[in-house]
Chimera marker file (.cmm) of the C-alpha trace (Angstrom):
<marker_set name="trace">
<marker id="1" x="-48.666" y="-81.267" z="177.309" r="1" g="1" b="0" radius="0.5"/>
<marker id="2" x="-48.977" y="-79.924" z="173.649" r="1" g="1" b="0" radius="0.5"/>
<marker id="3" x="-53.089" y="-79.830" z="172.188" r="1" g="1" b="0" radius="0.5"/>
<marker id="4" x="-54.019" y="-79.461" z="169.393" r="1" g="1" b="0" radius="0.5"/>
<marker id="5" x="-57.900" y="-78.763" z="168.480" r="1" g="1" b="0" radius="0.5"/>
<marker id="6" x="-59.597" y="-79.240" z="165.229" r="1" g="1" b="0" radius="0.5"/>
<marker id="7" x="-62.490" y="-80.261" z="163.273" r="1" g="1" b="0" radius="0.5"/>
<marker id="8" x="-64.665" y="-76.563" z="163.578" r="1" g="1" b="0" radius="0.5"/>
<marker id="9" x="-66.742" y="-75.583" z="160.447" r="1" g="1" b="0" radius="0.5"/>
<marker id="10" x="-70.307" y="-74.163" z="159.571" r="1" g="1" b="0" radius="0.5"/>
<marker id="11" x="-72.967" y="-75.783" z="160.087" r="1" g="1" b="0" radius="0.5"/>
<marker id="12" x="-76.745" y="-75.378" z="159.911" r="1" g="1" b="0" radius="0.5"/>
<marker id="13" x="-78.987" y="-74.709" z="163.111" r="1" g="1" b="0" radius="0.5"/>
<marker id="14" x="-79.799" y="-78.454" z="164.265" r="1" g="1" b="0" radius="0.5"/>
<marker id="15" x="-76.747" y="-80.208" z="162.969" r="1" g="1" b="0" radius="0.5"/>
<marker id="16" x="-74.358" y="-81.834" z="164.573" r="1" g="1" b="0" radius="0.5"/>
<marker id="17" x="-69.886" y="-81.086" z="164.042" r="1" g="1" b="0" radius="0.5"/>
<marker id="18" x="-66.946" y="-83.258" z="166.531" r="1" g="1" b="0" radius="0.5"/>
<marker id="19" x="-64.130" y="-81.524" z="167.172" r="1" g="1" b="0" radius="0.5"/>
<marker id="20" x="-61.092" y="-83.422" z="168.318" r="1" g="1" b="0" radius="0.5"/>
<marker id="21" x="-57.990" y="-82.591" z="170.808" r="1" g="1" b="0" radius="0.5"/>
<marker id="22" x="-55.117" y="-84.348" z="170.041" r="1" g="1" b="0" radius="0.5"/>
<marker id="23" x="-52.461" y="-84.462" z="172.949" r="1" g="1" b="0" radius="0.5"/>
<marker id="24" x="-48.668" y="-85.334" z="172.827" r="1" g="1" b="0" radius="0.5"/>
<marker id="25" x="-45.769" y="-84.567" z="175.298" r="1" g="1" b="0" radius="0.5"/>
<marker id="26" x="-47.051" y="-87.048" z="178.652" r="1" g="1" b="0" radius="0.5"/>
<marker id="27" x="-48.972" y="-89.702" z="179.476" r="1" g="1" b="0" radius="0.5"/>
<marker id="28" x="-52.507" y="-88.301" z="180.199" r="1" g="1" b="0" radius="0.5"/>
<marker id="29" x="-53.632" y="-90.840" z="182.623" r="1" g="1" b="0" radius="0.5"/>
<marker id="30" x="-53.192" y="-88.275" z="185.339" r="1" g="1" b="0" radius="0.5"/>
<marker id="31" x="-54.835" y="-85.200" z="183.866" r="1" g="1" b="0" radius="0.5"/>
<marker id="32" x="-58.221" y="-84.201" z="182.998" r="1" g="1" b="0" radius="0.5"/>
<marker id="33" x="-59.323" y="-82.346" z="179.710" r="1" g="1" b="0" radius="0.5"/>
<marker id="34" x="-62.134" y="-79.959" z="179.189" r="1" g="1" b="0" radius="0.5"/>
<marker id="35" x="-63.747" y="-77.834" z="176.278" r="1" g="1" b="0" radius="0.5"/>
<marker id="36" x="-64.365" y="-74.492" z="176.871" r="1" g="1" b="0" radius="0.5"/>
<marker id="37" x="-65.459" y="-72.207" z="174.414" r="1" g="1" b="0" radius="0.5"/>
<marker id="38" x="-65.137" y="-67.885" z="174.146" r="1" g="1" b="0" radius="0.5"/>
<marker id="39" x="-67.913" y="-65.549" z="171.668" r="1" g="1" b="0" radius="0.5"/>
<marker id="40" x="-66.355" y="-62.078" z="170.541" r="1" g="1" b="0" radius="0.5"/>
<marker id="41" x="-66.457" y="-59.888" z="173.614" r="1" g="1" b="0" radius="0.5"/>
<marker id="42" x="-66.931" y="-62.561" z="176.398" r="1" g="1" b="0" radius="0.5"/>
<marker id="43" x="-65.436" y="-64.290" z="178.964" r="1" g="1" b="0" radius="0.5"/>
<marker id="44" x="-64.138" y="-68.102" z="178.267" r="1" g="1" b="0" radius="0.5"/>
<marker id="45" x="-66.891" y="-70.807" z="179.044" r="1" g="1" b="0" radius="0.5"/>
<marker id="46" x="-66.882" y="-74.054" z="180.557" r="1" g="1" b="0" radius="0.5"/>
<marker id="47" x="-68.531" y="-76.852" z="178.371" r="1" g="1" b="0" radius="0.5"/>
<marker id="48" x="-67.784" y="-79.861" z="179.673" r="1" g="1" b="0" radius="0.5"/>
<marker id="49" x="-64.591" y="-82.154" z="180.407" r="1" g="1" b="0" radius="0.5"/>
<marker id="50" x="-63.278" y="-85.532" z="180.894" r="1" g="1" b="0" radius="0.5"/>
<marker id="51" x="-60.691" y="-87.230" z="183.634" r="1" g="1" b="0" radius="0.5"/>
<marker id="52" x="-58.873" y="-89.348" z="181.481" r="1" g="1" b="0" radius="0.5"/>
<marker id="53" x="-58.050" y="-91.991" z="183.697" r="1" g="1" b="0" radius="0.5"/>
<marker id="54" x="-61.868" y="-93.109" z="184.674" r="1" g="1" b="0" radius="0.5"/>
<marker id="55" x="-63.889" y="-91.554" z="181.325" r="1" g="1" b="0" radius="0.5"/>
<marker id="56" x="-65.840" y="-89.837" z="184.266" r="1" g="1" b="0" radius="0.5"/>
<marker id="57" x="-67.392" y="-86.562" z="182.356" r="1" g="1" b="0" radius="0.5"/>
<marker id="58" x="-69.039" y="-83.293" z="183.676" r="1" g="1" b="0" radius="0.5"/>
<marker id="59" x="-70.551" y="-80.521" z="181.275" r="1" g="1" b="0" radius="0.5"/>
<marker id="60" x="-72.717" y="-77.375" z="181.440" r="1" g="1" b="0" radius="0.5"/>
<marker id="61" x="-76.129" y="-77.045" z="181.731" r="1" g="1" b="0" radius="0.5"/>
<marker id="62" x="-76.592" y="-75.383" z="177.873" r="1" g="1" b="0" radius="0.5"/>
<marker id="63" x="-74.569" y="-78.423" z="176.322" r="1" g="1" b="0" radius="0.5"/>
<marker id="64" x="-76.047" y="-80.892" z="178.751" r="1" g="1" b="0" radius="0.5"/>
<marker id="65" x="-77.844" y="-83.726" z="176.377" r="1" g="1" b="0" radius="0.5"/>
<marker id="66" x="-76.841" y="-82.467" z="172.991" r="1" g="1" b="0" radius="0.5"/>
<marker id="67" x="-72.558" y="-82.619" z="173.830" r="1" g="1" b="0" radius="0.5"/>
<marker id="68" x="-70.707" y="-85.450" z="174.610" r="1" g="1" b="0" radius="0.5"/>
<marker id="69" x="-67.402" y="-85.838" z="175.408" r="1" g="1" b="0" radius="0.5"/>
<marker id="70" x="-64.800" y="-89.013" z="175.070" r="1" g="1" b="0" radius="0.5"/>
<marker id="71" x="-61.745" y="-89.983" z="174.241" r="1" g="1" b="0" radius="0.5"/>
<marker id="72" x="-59.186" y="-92.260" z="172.863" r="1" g="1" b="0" radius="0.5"/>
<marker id="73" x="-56.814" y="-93.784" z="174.740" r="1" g="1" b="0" radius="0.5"/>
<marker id="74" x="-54.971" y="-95.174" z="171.791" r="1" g="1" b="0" radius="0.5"/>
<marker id="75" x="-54.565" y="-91.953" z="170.031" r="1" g="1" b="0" radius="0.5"/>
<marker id="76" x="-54.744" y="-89.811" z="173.092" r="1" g="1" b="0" radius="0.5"/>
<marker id="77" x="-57.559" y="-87.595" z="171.573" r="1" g="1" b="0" radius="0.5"/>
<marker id="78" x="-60.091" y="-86.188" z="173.309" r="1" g="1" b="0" radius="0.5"/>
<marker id="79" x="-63.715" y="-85.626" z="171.419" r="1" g="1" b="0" radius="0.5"/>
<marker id="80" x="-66.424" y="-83.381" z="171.181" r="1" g="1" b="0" radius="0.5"/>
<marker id="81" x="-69.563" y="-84.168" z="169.629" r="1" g="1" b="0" radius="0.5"/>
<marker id="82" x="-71.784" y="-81.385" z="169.317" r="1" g="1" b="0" radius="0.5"/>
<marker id="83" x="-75.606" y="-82.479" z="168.037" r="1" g="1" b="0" radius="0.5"/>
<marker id="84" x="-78.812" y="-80.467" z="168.051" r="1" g="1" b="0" radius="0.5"/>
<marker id="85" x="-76.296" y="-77.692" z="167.468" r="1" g="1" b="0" radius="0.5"/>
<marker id="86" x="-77.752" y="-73.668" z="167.980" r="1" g="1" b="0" radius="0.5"/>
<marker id="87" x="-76.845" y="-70.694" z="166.664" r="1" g="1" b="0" radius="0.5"/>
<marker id="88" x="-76.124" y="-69.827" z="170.234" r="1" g="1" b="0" radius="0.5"/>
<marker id="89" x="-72.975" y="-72.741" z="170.128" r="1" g="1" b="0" radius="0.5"/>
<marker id="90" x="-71.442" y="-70.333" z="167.512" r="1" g="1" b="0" radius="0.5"/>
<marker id="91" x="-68.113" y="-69.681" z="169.155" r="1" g="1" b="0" radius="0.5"/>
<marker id="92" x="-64.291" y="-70.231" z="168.948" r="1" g="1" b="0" radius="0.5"/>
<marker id="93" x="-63.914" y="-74.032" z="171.208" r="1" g="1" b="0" radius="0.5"/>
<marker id="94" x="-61.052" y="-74.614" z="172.893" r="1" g="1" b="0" radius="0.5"/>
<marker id="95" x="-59.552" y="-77.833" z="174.305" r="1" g="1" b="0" radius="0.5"/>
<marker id="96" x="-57.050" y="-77.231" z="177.912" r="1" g="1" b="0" radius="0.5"/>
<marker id="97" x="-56.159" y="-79.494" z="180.213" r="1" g="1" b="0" radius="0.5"/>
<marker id="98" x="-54.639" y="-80.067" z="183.774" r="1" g="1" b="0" radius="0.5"/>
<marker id="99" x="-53.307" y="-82.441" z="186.045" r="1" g="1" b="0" radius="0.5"/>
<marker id="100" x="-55.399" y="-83.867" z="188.294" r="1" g="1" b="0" radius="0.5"/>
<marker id="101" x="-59.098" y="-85.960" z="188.374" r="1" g="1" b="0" radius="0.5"/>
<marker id="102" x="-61.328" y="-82.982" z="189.211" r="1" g="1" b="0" radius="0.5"/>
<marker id="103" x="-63.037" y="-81.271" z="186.441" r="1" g="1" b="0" radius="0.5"/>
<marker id="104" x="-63.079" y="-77.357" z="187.422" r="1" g="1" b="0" radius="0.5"/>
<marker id="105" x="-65.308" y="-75.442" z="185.399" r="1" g="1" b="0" radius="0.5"/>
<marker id="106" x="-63.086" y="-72.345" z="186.391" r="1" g="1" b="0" radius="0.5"/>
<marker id="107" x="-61.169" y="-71.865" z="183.392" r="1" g="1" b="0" radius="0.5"/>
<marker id="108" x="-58.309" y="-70.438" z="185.090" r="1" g="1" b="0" radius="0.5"/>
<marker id="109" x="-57.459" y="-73.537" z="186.347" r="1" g="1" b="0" radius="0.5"/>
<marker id="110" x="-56.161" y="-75.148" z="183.314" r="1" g="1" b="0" radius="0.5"/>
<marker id="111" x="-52.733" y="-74.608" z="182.235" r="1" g="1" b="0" radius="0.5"/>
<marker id="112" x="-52.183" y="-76.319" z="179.041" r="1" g="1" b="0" radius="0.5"/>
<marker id="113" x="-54.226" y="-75.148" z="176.349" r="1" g="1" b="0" radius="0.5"/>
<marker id="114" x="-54.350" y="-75.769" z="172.771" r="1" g="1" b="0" radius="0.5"/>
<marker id="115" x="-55.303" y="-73.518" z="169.290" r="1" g="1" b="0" radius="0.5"/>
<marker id="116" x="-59.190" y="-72.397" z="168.918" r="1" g="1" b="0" radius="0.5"/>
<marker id="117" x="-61.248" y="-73.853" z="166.447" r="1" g="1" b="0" radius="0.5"/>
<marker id="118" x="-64.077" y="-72.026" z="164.888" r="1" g="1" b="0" radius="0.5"/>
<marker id="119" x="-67.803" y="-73.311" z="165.403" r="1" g="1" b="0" radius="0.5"/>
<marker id="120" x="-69.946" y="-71.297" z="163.245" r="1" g="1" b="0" radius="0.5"/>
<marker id="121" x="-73.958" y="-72.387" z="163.373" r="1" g="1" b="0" radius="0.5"/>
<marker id="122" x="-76.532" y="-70.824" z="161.168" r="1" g="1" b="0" radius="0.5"/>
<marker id="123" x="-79.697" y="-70.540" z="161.566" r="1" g="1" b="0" radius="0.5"/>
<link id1="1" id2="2" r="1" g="1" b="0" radius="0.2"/>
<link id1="2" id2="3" r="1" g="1" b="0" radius="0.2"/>
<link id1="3" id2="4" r="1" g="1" b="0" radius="0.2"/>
<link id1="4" id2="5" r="1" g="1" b="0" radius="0.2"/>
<link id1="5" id2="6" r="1" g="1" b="0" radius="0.2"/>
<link id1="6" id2="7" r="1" g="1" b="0" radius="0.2"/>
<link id1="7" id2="8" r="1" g="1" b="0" radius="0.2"/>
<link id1="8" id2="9" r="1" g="1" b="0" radius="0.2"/>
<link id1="9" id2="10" r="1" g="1" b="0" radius="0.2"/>
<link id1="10" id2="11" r="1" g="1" b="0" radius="0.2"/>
<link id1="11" id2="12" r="1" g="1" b="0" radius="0.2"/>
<link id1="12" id2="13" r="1" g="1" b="0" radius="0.2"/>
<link id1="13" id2="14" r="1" g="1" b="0" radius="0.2"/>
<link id1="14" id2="15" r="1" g="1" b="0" radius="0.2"/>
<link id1="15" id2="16" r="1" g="1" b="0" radius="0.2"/>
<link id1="16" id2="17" r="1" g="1" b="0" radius="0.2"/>
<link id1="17" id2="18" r="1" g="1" b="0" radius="0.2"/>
<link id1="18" id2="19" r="1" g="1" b="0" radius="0.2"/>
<link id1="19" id2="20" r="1" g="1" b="0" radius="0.2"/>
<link id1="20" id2="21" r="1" g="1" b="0" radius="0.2"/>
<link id1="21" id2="22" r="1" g="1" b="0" radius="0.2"/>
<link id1="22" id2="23" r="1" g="1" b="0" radius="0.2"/>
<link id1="23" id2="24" r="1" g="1" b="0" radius="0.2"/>
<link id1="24" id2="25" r="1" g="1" b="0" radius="0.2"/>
<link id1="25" id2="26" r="1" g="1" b="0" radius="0.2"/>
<link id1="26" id2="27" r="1" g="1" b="0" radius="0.2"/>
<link id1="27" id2="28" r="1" g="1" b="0" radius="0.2"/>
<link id1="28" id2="29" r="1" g="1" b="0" radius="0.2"/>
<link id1="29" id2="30" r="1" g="1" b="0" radius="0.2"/>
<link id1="30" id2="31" r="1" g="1" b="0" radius="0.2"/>
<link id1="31" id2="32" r="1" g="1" b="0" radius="0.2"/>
<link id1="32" id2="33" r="1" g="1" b="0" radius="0.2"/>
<link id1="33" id2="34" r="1" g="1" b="0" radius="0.2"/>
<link id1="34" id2="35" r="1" g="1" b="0" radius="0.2"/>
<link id1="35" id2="36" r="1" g="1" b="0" radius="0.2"/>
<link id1="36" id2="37" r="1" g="1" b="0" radius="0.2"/>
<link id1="37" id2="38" r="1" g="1" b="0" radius="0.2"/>
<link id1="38" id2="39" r="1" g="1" b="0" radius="0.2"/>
<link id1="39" id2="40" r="1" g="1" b="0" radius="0.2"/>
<link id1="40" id2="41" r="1" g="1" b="0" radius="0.2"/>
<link id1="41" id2="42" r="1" g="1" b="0" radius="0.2"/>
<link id1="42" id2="43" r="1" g="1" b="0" radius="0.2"/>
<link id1="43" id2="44" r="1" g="1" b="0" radius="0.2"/>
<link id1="44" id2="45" r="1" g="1" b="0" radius="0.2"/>
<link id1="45" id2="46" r="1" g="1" b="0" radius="0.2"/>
<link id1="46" id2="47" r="1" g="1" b="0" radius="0.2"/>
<link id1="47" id2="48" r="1" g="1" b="0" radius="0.2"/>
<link id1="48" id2="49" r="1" g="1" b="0" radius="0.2"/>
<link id1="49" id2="50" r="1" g="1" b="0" radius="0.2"/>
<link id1="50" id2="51" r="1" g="1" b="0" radius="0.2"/>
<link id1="51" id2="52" r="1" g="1" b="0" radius="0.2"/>
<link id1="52" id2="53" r="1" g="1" b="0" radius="0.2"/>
<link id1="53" id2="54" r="1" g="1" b="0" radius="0.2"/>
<link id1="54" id2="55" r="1" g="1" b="0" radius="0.2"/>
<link id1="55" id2="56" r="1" g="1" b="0" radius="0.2"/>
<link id1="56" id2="57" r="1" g="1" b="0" radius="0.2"/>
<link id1="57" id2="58" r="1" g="1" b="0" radius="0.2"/>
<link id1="58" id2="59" r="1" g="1" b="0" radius="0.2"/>
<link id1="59" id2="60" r="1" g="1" b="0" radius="0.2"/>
<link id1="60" id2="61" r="1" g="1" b="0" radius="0.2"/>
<link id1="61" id2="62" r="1" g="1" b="0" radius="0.2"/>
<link id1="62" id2="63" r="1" g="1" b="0" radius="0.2"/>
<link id1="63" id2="64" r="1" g="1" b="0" radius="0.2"/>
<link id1="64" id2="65" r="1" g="1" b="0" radius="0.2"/>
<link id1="65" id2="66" r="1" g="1" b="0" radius="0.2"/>
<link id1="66" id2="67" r="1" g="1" b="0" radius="0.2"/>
<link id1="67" id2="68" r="1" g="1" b="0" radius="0.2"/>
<link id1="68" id2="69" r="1" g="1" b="0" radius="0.2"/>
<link id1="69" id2="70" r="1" g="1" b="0" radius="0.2"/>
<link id1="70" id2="71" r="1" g="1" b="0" radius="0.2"/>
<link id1="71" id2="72" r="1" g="1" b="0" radius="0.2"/>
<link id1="72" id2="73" r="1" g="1" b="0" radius="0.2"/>
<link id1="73" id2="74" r="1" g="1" b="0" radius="0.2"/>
<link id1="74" id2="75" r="1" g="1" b="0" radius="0.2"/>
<link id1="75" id2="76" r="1" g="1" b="0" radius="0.2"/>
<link id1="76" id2="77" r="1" g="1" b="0" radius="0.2"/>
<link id1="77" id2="78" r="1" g="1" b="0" radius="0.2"/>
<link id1="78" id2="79" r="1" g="1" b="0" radius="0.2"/>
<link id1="79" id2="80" r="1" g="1" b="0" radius="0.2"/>
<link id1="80" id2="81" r="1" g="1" b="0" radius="0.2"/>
<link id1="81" id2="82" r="1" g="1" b="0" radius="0.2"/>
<link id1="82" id2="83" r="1" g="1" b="0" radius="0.2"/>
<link id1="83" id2="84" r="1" g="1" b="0" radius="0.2"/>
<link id1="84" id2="85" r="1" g="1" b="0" radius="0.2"/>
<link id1="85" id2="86" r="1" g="1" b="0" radius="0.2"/>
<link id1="86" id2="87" r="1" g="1" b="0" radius="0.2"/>
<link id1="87" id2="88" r="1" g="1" b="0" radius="0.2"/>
<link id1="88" id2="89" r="1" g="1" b="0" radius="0.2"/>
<link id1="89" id2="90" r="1" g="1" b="0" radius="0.2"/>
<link id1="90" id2="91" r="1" g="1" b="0" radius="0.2"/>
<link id1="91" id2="92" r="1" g="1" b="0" radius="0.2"/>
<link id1="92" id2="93" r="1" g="1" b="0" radius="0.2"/>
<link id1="93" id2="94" r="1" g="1" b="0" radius="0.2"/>
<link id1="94" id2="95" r="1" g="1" b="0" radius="0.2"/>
<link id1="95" id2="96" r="1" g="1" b="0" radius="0.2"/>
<link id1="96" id2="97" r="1" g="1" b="0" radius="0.2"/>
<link id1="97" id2="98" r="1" g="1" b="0" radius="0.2"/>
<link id1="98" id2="99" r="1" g="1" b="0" radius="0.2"/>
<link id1="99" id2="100" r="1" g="1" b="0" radius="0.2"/>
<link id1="100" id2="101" r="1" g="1" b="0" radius="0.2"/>
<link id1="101" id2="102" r="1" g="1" b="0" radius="0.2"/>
<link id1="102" id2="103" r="1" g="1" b="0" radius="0.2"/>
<link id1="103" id2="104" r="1" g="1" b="0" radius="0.2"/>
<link id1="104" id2="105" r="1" g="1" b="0" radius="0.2"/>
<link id1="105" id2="106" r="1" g="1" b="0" radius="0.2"/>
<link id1="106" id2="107" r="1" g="1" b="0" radius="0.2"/>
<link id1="107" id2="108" r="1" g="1" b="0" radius="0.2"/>
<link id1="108" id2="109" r="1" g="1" b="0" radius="0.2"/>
<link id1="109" id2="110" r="1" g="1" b="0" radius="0.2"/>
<link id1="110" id2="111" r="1" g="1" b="0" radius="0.2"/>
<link id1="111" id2="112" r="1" g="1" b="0" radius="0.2"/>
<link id1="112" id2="113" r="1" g="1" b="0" radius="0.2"/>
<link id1="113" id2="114" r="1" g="1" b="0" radius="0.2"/>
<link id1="114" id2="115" r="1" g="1" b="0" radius="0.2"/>
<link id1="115" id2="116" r="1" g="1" b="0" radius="0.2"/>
<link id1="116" id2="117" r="1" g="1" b="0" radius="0.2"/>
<link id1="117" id2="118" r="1" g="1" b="0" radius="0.2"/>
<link id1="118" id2="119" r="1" g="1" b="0" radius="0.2"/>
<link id1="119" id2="120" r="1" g="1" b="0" radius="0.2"/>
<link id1="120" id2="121" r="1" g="1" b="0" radius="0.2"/>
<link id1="121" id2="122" r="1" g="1" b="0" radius="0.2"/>
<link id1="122" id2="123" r="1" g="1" b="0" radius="0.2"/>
</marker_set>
């Protein structure tokens, strides 16, 4: 599976950005997708994911209300809308996926991972 993640930018404190995940290279019905996202000098962190068969999602407790995640069967994209966006979401987001229909919020799990995109919110 090849990603591909885009749509980071600035944005002020409160704003909202959606990032996209495009996906090529097998059918995604079996796999699950998360967004996980990595600040200069820290660990990788789970943000929330999608099985792709069922649209079933999961996220973390800091993105919980403002993020939601979906996708697009047709263009086999997977989305990130980010609202009510802190200065604390500043980081680099990736997209990564995996087969399978349980979301881990292990990072390690995922083997297929695409580019960063920057997320850069000002306060």
């Amino acid at each position: 599976v090849q990603l591909q993640a885009y749509g980071g930018g600035l944005v002020q404190a409160g704003g909202s950005l959606r990032l996209s995940c495009a996906a090529s290279g097998r059918t995604l019905s079996d796999y699950n997708m998360v967004w996980v996202r990595q600040e200069p000098g820290k660990e990788r962190e789970f943000v929330g994911g999608i099985v792709w068969s069922s649209g079933s999602t999961a996220y973390s407790n800091s993105v919980k209300g403002r993020f939601t995640i979906s996708r697009d069967n047709a263009k086999s994209t997977v989305y990130l809308q980010m609202n009510t966006l802190k200065p604390e979401d500043t980081a680099v987001y990736y997209c990564a996926a995996r087969r399978g229909s349980y979301i881990y919020t292990g990072t390690s799990y995922y083997n297929y991972w695409g580019q960063g995109t920057q997320v850069t919110v000002s306060s």
